[in-house]
N, C-alpha and C positions, 0 to 999 in steps of 0.2 A: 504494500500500500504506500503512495507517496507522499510524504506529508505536506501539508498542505500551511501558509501563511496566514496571520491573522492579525486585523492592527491592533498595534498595545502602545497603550501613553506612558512616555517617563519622563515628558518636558513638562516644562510651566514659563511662563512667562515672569513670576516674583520668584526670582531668585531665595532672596529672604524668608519668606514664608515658606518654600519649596525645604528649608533644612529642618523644619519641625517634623520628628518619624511619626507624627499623625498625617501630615501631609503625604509624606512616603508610603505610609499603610495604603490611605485614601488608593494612591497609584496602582501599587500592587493589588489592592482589592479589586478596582475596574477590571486588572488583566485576570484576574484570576478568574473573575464571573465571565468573560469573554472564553477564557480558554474551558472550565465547565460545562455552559451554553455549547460551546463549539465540539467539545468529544461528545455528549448526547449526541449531537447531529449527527456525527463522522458514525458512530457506531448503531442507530437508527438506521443510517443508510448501506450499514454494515449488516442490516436485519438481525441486529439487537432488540427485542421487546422491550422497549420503555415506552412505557403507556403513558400517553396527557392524564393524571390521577397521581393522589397521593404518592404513587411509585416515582414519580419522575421528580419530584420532590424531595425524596429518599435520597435518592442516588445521588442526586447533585449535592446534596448535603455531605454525604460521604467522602464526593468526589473534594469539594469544596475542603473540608475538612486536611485531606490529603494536601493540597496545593499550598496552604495556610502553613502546614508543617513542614513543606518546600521552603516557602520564604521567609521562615523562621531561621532555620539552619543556613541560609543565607545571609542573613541580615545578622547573624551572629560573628561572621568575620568582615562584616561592613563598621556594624554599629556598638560603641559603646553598652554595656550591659544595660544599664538606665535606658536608652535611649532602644536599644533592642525592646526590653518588655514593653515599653510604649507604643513600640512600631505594631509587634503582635496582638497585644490586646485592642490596639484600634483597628488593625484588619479582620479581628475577630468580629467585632462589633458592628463593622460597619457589610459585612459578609452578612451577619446575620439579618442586619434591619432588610437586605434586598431582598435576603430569600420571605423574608417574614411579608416584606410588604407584597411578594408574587402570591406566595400563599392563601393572603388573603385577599386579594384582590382577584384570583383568579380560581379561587378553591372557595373561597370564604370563610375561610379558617381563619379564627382568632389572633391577632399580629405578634400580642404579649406573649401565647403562649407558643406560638412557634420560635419567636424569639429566645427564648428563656430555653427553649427545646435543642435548640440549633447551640447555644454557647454552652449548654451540660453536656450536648455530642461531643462536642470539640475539648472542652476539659475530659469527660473520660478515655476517649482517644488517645491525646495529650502522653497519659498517663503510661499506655503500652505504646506509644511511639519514640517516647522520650529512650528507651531500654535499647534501642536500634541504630545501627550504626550508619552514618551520614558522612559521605566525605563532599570537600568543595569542591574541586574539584570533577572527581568519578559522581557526585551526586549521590542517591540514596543507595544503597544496598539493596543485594535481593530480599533479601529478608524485610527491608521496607517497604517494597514495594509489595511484596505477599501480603503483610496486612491489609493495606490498603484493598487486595483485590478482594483478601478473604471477607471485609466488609460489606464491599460491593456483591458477593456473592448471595448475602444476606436479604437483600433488595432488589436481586438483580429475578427474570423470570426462570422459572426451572431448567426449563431449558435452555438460558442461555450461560448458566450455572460454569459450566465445562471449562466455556472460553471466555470467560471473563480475564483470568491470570493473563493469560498469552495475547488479550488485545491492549489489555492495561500494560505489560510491558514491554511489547512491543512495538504500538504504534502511539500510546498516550501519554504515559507518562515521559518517554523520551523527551518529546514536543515540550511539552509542559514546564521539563523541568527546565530547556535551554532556555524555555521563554523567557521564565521566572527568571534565573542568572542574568541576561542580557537586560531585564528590567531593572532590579535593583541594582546592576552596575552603571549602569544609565545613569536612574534617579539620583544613586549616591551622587555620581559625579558631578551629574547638574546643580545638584545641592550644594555645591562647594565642600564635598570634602569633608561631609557630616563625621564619617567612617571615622572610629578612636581605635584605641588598640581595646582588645576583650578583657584583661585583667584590670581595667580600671572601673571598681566601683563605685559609686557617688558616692452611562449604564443603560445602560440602558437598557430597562426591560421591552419585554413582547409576549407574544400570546402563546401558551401552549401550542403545540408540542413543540415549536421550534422558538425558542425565547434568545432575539440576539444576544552524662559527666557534664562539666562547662557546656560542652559544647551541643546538651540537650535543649529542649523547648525550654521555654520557660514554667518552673516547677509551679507558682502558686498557682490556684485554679485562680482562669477569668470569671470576676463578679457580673451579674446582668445588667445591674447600671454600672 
């Protein structure tokens, strides 16, 4: 399968404001929900069952989840420790409000509670992701990427159960992760140079079904506000 392009933001026009890692989050978040959005499609046309319904929902949640923990471990040899949890916990957040506001506005499902759903996903994931080995380089391990499919497995339809592993890391996750790397090297850079050394302590939505150690995540669970 060839992979295929996707546009992702990592300028801004305010420099100044661009070096705050809620702004950085903001970035990475847009890409993340584009490249989510965009493997549904790919594997849809792949005649993967993801249903316009609660499943399609799932999944991306999942997937989302996954991408979150990409540029985390990114942003861990970009951004000072301080300025790393800030980056995460705002892509967390701001991940959640999009998927919350699709849900309900397209499901009619409750905002608060999908909200609150989607950030205790991400904190318990968190938890067995953080134990998994991530280089910057080589990117995740096979072993991280298994989780991630063995998630997906959970949501995914029975039948497409089999080949979930081998399309997530064959044609998805690859994609995803160079995105991610090229995004926050980007953003870093344009930001002037946020990046510290690691040992210093202190959208657009659309309509179903096609909607356009140290060096772990960060340990505390994210709060819902």
């Amino acid at each position: 399968m060839s992979t295929r392009s996707i546009r992702t933001k990592s300028r801004w026009f305010n420099r100044a404001k661009a070096r705050d890692p809620e702004v950085l989050a903001s970035v990475a978040a847009f890409n993340a929900w584009r490249l989510g959005l965009n493997t549904i499609k790919r594997m849809r046309s792949a005649h993967f069952e993801i249903e316009a319904s609660p499943q399609y929902f799932a999944f991306l949640a999942e997937y989302l989840v996954f991408l979150i923990q990409i540029a985390d471990r990114f942003a861990f040899s970009r951004l000072a420790l301080p300025q790393r949890r800030a980056f995460t916990v705002a892509m967390v957040k701001s991940l959640a409000d999009q998927i919350a506001e699709n849900r309900a506005r397209l499901l009619g499902d409750d905002y608060d509670a999908v909200r609150r759903d989607f950030i205790d996903l991400y904190n318990t994931r968190a938890d067995d992701y953080a134990a998994l080995p991530f280089d910057d380089k080589l990117g995740p391990d096979y072993a991280f990427m298994r989780y991630c499919s063995q998630a997906l497995r959970e949501v995914a339809a029975p039948e497409d159960r089999t080949w979930i592993a081998d399309q997530l890391m064959s044609y998805e996750a690859p994609d995803a992760i160079a995105t991610l790397r090229r995004v926050l090297d980007s953003a870093v850079s344009t930001a002037g140079a946020i990046s510290a050394a690691n040992d210093q302590e202190p959208t657009e939505p659309g309509p179903l079904p096609e909607m356009p150690g140290v060096d772990a995540p960060v340990g505390d669970p994210i709060p819902p506000e």
